[in-house]
KOLKE-546955 format. One line per field, with one value per residue (C-alpha): residue in one letter; residue number from 0; x, y, z. Coordinates in steps of 0.02 Angstrom, whole numbers, plus 50000, padded with zeros to 5 digits. Each point is the difference from the previous one (the first is absolute). Layout:
REM KOLKE-546955
aa <- a | ...
i <- NUM | ...
x <- X | ...
y <- Y | ...
z <- Z | ...
***
This chain:
REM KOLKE-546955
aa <- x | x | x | x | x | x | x | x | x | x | x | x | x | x | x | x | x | x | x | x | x | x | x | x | x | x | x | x | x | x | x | x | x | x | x | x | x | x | x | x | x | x | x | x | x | x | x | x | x | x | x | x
i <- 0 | 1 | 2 | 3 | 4 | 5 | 6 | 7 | 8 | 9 | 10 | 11 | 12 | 13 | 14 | 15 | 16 | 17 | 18 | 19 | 20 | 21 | 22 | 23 | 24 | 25 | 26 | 27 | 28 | 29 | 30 | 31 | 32 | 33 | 34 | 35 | 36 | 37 | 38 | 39 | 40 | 41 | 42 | 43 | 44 | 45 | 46 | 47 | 48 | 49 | 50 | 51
x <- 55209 | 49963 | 49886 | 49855 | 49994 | 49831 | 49941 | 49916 | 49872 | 49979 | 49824 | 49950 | 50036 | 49906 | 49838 | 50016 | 49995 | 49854 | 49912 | 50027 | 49947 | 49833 | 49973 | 50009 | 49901 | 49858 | 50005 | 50005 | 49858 | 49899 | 50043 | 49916 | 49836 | 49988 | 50024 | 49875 | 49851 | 50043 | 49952 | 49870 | 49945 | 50019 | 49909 | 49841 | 49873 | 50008 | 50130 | 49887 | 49865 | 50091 | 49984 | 50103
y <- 53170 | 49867 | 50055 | 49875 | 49909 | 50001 | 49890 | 50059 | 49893 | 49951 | 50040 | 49805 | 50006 | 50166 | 49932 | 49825 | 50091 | 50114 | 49836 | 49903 | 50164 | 49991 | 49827 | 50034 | 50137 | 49919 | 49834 | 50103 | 50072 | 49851 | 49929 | 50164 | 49939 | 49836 | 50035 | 50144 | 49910 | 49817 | 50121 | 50086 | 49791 | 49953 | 50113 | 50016 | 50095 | 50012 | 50136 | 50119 | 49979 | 50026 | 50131 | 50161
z <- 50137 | 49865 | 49849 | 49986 | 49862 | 49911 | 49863 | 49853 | 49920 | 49815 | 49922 | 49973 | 50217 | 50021 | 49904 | 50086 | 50162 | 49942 | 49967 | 50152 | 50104 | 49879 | 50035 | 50186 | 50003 | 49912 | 50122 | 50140 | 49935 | 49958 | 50175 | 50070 | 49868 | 50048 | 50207 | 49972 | 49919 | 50111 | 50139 | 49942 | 49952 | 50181 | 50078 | 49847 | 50040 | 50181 | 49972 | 49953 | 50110 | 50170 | 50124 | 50015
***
């Protein structure tokens, strides 16, 4: 069988990949914010006043 090659990564490509994963994480998580409170702005008030 052939051995798999791997590839080893410098440190400056280790902490660039560390920062793009950071940077994704956090607009993923503002996307989450900003569809969370446009829904909870669409529906207003009426939200919490319906019946169970």
């Amino acid at each position: 069988m052939a051995e798999e090659e791997r590839l080893t990564l410098s440190d400056a490509q280790k902490k660039a990949r560390r920062s793009r994963s950071i940077a994704l994480g956090i607009a993923l998580a503002a996307l989450v914010i900003i569809f969370y409170v446009a829904t909870i702005a669409k529906f207003g008030p009426a939200l919490l006043e319906r019946s169970m």
